[in-house]
C-alpha positions as CSV (number, residue, x, y, z in Angstrom):
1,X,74.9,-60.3,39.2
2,X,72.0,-62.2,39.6
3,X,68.4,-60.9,38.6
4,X,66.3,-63.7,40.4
5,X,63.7,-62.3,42.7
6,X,62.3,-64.0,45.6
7,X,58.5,-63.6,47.4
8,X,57.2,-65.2,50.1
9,X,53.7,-66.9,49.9
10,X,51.3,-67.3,52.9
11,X,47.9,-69.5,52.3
12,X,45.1,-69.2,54.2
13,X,42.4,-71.9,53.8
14,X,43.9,-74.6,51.5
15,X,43.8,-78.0,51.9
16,X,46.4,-79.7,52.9
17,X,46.5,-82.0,49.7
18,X,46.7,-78.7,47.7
19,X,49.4,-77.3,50.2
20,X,51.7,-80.3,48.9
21,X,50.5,-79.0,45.0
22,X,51.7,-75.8,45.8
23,X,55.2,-77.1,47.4
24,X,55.6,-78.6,44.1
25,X,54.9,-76.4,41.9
26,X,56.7,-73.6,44.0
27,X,60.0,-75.6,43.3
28,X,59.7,-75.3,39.9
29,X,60.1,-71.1,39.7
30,X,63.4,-72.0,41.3
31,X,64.6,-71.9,37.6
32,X,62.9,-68.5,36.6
33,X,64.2,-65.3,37.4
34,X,60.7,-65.2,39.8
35,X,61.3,-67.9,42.6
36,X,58.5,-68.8,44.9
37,X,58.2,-70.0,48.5
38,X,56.1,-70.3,51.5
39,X,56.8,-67.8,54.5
40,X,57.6,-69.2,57.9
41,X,56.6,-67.9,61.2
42,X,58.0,-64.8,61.4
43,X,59.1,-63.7,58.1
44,X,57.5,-60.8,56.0
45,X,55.0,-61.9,53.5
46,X,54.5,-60.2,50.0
47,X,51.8,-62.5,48.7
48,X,48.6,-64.3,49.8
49,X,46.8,-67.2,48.2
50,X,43.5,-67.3,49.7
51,X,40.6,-70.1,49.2
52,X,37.8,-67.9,48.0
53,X,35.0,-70.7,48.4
54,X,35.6,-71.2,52.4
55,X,34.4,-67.7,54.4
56,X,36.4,-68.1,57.1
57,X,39.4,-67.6,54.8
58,X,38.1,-64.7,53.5
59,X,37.3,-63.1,56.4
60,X,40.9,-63.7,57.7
61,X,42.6,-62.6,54.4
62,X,40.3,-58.9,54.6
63,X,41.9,-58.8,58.4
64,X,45.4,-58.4,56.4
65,X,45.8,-54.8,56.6
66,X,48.6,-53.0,54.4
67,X,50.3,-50.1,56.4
68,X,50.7,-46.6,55.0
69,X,53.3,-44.1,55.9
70,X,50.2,-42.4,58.4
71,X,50.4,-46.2,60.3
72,X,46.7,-46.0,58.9
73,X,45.5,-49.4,57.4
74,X,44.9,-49.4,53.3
75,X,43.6,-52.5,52.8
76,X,43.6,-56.1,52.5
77,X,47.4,-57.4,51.1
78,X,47.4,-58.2,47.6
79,X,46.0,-62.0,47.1
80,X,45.4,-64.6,45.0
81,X,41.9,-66.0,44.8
82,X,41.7,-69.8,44.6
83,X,38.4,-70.6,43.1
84,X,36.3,-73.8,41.2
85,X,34.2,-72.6,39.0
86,X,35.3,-68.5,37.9
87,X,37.0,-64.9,38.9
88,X,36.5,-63.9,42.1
89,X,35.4,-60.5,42.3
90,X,37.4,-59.6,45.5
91,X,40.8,-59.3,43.6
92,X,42.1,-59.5,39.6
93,X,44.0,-62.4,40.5
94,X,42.6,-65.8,40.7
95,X,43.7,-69.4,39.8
96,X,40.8,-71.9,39.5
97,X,41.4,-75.6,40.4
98,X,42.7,-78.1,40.0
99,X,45.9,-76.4,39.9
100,X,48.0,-76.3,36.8
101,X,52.0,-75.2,37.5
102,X,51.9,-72.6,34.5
103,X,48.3,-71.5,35.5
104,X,49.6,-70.7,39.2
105,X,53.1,-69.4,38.1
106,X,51.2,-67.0,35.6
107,X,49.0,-65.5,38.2
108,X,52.1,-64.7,41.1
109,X,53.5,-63.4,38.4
110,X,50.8,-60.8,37.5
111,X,51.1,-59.6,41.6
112,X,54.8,-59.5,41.7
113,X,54.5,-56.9,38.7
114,X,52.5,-55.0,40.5
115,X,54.0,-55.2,43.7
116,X,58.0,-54.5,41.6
117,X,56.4,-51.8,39.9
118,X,54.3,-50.1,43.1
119,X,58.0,-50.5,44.8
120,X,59.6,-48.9,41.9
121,X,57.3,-45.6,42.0
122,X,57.4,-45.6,46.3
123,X,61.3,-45.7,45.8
124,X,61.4,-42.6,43.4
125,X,58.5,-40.8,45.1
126,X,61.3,-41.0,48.2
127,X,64.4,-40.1,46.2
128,X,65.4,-36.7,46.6
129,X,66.1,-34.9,43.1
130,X,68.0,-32.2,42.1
131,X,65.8,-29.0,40.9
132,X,64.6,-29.0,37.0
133,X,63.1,-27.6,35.2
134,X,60.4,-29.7,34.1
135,X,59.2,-32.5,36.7
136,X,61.5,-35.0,37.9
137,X,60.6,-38.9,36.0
138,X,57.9,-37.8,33.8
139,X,56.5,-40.3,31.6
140,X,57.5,-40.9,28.1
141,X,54.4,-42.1,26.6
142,X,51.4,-42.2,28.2
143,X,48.4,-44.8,27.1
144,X,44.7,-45.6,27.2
145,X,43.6,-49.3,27.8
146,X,39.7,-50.1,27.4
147,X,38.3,-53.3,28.4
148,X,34.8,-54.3,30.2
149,X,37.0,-57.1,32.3
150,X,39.0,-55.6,35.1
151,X,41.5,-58.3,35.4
152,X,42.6,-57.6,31.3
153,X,42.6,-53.9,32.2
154,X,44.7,-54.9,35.2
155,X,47.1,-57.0,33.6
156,X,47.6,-54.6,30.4
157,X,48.2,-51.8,32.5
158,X,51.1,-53.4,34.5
159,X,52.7,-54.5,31.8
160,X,52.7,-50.9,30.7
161,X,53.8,-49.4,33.9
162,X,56.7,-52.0,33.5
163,X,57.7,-49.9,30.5
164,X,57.5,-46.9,32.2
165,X,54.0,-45.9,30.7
166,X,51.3,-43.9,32.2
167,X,47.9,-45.8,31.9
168,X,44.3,-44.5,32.1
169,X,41.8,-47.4,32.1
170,X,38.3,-47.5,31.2
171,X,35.1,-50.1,31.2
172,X,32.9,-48.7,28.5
173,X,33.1,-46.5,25.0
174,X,31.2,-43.7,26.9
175,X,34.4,-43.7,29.5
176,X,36.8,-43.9,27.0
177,X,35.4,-41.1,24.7
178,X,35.0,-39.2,28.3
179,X,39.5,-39.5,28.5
180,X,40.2,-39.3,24.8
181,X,38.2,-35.8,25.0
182,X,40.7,-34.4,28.1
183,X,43.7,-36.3,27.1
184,X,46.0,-37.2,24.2
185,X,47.5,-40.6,24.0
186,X,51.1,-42.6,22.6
187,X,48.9,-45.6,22.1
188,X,45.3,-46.8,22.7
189,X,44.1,-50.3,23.5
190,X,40.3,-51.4,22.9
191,X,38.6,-54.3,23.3
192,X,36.3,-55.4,20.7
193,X,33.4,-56.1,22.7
194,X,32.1,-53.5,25.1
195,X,28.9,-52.3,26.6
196,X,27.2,-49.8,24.6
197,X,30.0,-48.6,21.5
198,X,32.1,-51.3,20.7
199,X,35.5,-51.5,19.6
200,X,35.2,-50.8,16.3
201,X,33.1,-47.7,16.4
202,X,35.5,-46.1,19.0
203,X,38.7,-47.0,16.5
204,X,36.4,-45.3,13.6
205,X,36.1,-42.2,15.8
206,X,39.6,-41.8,17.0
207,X,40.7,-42.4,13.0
208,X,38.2,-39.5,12.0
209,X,39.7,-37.1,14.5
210,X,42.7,-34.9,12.6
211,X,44.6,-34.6,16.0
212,X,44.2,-38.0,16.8
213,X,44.2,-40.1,13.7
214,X,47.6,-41.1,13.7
215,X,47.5,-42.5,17.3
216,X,48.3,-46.5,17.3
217,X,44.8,-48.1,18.1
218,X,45.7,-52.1,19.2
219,X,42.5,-53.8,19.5
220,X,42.5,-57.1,22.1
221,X,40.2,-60.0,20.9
222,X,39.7,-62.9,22.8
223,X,39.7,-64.9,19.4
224,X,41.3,-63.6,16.6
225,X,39.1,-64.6,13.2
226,X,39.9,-63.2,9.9
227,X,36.5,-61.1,9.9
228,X,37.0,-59.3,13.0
229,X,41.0,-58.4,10.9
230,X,38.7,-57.4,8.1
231,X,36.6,-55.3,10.6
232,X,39.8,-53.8,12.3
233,X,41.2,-52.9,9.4
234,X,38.0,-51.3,8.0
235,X,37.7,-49.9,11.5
236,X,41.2,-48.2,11.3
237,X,43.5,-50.1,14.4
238,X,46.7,-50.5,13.7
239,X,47.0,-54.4,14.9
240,X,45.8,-56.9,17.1
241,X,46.1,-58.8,20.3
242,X,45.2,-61.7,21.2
243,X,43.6,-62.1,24.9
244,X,45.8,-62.9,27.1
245,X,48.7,-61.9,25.3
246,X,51.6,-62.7,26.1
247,X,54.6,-60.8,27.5
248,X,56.9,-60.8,24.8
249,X,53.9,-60.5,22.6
250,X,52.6,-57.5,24.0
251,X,56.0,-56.3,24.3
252,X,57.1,-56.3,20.8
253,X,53.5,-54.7,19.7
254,X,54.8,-51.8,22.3
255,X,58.0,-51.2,21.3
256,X,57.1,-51.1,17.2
257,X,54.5,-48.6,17.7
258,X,56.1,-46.1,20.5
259,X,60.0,-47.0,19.9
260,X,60.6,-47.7,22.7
């Protein structure tokens, strides 16, 4: 059986000249296991890449309303932002231009996890069970990912729930101190740098606490120097990541510490 998956793209407000990038480059994911094509009139579209520089198109793409079992709206359908310069702050998904095949790929990637994994938790929300008696699809392990950027915490936490892990995210050490005093964790992730109390301080904490100490802390760098290691390990976290990491990467850092 095969396990390709195929989504349908709509754009609103690119060029034509970057229409015919995009034709391209959506040929080439007919070799992944994630293949990629533009919607014709008529046919349901999961994905929208959107020019974030030209109003009009924005305007259009916060007219796109998702429909909830009510027949209220939700909000705007999940979208790529296609941008010059940096992130848009109207979605955790962006590509910047020119376009570069693995850069585009990368992002539709990141929303078709999300939109697999929302699909996943709809479909079981629906299922009826049989009576238990504990609740029905209870996480395993349940994690806490801590990160200033939105688009890391986004991108950590899917992967997660694509493991089947609960995720609380948080900006800030206050926030995170704020969860780690309601909740107990499998597996934390801190970024180095953070407003306020960094990285490093929070790991110190968690390794001070008896009921927590033993809780893998993976801290996420953006570079990866042997003095921040030194730090880390002075600090107490169990390993690193490198920002972005990637999939198999992260994976295998996952699977070591929980078992899974």
């Amino acid at each position: 059986m095969s396990d390709k998956q195929s989504f349908k793209v709509a754009l609103i407000g690119i060029p034509e000249n970057e229409r015919n990038v995009l034709r391209n480059i959506f040929k080439l994911s007919l070799y992944r296991p994630r293949t990629y094509s533009f919607a014709a009139a008529g046919e349901p579209i999961q994905i929208l890449m959107v020019d974030a520089e030209n109003p009009d198109a924005m305007a259009e793409w916060r007219s796109f309303k998702l429909p909830t079992a009510d027949g209220n709206a939700s909000g705007p359908l999940l979208a790529v932002m296609i941008t010059k310069d940096q992130a848009s702050s109207e979605s955790p998904y962006s590509v910047r231009r020119p376009f570069v095949a693995t850069r585009v790929l990368a992002a539709l990637d990141q929303v078709t996890s999300e939109i697999i994994a929302t699909s996943t938790q709809q479909r079981t929300i629906g299922e009826e069970t049989p009576a238990a008696d504990g609740p029905a699809d209870a996480p395993l392990f349940t994690a806490l990912v801590v990160d200033d950027s939105i688009t890391v915490r986004k991108q950590v936490e899917l992967e997660l729930k694509l493991l089947g892990i609960r995720t609380d995210t948080a900006e800030s050490g206050e926030q995170a101190f704020e969860f780690l005093a309601l909740n107990d964790y499998d597996i934390i992730f801190l970024d180095v740098i953070l407003p306020g109390v960094d990285g490093y301080q929070i790991c110190k904490t968690i390794k001070k606490n008896k009921t927590k100490k033993k809780t893998p802390v993976i801290m996420l760098t953006s570079k990866s120097s042997p003095f921040d290691r030194v730090r880390g390990a002075l600090a107490g976290c169990d390993t690193y990541l490198t920002k972005p990491a990637k999939q198999n990467s992260f994976q295998k850092v996952v699977k070591k510490y929980l078992k899974t």
